[in-house]
C-alpha positions as CSV (number, residue, x, y, z in Angstrom):
1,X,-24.2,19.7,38.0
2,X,-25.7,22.3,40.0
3,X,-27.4,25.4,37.9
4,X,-26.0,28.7,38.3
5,X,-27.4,30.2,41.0
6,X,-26.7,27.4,43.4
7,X,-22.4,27.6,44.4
8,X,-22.8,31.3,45.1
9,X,-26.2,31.7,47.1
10,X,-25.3,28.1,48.9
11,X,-21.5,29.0,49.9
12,X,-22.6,32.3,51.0
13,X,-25.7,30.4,53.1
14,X,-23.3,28.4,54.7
15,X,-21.1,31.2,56.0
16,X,-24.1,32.9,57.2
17,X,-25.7,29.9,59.1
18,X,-22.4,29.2,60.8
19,X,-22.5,32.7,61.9
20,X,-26.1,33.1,62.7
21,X,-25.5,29.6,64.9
22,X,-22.2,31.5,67.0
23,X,-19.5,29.5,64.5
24,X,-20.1,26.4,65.8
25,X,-20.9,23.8,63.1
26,X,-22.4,20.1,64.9
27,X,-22.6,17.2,63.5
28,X,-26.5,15.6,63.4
29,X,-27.0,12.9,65.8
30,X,-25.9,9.7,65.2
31,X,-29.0,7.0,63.8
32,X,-30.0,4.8,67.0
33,X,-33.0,2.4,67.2
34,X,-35.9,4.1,67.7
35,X,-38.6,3.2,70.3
36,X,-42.6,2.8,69.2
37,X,-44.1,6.2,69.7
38,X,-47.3,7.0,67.9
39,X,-45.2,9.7,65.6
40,X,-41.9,9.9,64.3
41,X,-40.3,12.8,63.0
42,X,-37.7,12.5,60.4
43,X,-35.8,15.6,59.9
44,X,-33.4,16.2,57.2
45,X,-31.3,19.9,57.8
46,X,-30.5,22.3,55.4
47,X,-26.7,22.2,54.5
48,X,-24.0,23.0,56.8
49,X,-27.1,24.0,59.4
50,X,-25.7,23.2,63.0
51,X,-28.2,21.6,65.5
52,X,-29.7,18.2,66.4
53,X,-32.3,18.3,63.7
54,X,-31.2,21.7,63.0
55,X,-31.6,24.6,64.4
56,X,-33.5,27.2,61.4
57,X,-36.3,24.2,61.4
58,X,-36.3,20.8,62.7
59,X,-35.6,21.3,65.8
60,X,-38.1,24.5,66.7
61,X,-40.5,22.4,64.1
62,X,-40.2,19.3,66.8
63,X,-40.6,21.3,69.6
64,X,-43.7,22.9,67.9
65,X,-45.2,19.3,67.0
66,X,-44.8,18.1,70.2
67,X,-46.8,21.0,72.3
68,X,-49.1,20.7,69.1
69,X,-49.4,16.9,69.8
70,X,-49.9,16.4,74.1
71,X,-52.1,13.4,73.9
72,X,-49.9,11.2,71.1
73,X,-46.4,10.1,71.8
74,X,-43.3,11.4,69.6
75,X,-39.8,10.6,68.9
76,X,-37.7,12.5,66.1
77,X,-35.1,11.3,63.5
78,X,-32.2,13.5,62.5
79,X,-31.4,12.0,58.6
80,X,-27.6,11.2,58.6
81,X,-26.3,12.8,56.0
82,X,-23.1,14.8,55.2
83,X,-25.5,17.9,54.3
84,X,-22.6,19.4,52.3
85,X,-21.9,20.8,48.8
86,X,-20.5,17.1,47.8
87,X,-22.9,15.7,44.7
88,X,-23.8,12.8,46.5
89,X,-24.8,14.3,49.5
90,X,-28.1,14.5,48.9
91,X,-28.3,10.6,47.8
92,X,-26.9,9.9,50.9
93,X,-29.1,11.5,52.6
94,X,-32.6,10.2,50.2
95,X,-30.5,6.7,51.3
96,X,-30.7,7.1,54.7
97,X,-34.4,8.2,55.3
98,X,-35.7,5.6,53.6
99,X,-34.0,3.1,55.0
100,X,-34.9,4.4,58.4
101,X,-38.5,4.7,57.4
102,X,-38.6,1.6,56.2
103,X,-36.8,-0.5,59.2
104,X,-38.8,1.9,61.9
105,X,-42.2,0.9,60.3
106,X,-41.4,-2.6,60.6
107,X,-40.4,-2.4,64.2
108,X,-43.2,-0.6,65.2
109,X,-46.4,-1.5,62.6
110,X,-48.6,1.0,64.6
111,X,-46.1,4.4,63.9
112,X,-46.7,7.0,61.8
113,X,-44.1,9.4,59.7
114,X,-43.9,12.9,59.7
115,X,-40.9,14.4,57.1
116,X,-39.2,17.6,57.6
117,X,-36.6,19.1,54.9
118,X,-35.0,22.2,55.1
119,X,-33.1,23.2,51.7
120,X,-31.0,20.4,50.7
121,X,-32.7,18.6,53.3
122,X,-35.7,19.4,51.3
123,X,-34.3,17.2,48.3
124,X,-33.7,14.5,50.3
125,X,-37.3,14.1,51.1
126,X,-38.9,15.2,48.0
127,X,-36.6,12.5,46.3
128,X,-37.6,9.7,49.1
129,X,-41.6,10.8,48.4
130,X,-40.7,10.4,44.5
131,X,-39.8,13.6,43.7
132,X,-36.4,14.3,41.9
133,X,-34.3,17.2,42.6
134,X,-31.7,16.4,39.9
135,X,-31.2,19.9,38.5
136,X,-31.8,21.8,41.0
137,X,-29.4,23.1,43.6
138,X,-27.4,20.4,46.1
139,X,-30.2,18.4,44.5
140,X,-29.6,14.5,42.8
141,X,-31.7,12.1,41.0
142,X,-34.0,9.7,42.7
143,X,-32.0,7.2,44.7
144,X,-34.7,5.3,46.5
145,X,-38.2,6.0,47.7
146,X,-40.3,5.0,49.9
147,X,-41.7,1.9,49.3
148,X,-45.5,2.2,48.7
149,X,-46.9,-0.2,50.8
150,X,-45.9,2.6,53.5
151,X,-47.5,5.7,51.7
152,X,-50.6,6.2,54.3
153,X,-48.1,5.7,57.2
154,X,-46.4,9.1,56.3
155,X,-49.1,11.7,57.7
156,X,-47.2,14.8,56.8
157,X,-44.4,15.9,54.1
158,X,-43.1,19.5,55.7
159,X,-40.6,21.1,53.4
160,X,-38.8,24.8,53.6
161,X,-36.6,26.4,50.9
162,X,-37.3,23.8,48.7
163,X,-34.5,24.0,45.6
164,X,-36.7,22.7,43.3
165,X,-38.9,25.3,43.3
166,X,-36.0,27.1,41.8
167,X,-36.4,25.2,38.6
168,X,-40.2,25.4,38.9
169,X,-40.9,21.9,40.3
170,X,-43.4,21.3,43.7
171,X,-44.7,18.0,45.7
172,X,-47.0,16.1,43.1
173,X,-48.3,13.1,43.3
174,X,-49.6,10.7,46.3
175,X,-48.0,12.7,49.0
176,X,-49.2,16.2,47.4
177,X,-52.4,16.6,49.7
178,X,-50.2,15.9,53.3
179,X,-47.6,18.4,52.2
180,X,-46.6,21.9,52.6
181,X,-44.4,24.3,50.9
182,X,-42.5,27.0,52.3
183,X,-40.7,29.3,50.4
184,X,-40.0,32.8,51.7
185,X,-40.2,36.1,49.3
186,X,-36.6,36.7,47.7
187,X,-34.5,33.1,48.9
188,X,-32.4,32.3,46.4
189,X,-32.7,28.6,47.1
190,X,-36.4,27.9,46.1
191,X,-37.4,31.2,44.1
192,X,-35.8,31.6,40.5
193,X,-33.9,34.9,40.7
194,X,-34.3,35.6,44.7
195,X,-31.3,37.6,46.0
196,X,-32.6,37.7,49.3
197,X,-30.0,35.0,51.9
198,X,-31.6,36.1,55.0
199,X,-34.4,34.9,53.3
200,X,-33.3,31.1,53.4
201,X,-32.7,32.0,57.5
202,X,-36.2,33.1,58.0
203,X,-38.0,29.3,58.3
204,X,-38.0,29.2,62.0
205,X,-40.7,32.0,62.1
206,X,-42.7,29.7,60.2
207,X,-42.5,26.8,62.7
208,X,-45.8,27.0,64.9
209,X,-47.9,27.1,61.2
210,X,-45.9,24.0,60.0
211,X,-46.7,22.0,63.5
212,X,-50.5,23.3,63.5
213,X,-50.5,21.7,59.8
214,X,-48.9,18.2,61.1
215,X,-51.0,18.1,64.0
216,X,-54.0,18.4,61.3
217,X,-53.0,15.5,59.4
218,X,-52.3,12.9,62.1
């Protein structure tokens, strides 16, 4: 169930986005094999955010990483989710990225991870890293994680309007010292209280510090 300042702040994000992307909702791309780059950037949108990886961070976030990173190859990952206010959206999503992880790093035993969530997307990676975001908004228990034989391969963990920070929850654990939090002054989605929903649209200012911190860590 989602707390009580989830439906309205959410519904009312999604109507805003929608907006703030000229009405046009598009679906994320669909998964496709992946070729051997030195990085791969796994991007999981906020929900109902248009764009490839989506437009308020993954995709001004990838284009940021790769002027950040000229001398190392990239490819980037949009996680395919529904990124809606379904309960098992989010699952579907922590699903997804791991899998992908998982199969990529196989494929190509020399590739690194970098992992980008915006809002729900957020859950979806703090779940695949370990971290449940059941109880917080669009957020679900832990469906699967990835495995740790893989931990060192993931050089960064990006996340922006994280929900859990709503219930007072951050990145702990293995993952903790190649991650970053951003959570704007006033968003409703990661701050207990915020009122602020232009808040939650602010993340792409926010883009060239979260690419200077990835290009730090790989």
């Amino acid at each position: 169930m989602f707390r009580p300042i989830s439906r309205s702040p959410i519904r009312s994000l999604i109507v805003v986005t929608t907006l703030f992307a000229g009405g046009v909702i598009a679906a994320a791309a669909p998964a496709a094999a992946a070729p051997c780059t030195d990085i791969d950037v796994v991007s999981a949108r906020g929900t109902g955010e248009p764009g490839t990886l989506g437009i308020i961070v993954g995709d001004p976030v990838y284009s940021a990483v790769q002027r950040k990173l000229t001398g190392k190859s990239t490819t980037a990952y949009a996680v395919n989710y529904p990124a809606n206010l379904d309960l098992t959206s989010a699952t579907k999503g922590n699903i997804d990225l791991v899998n992908h992880v998982t199969t990529q790093a196989a494929s190509c035993p020399n590739q690194r991870f970098v992992l980008v969530g915006y809002s729900q997307g957020a859950n979806v990676v703090s779940n695949s890293i370990g971290v449940s975001s059941a109880g917080a908004p669009v957020g679900a228990p832990i469906a699967a994680t990835i495995p740790s034989s893989l931990e060192s391969r993931v050089a960064a963990v990006v996340v922006f309007g994280p929900p859990i920070g709503s219930i007072g929850k951050h990145i702990t654990g293995p993952y903790q010292s190649r991650s970053k939090e951003y959570c704007a002054a006033g968003d409703p989605v990661c701050v207990r209280g915020g009122n602020d929903i232009l808040a939650h649209l602010s993340y792409f200012r926010n883009a060239d510090d979260a690419a200077t911190f990835i290009a730090g860590k790989v």
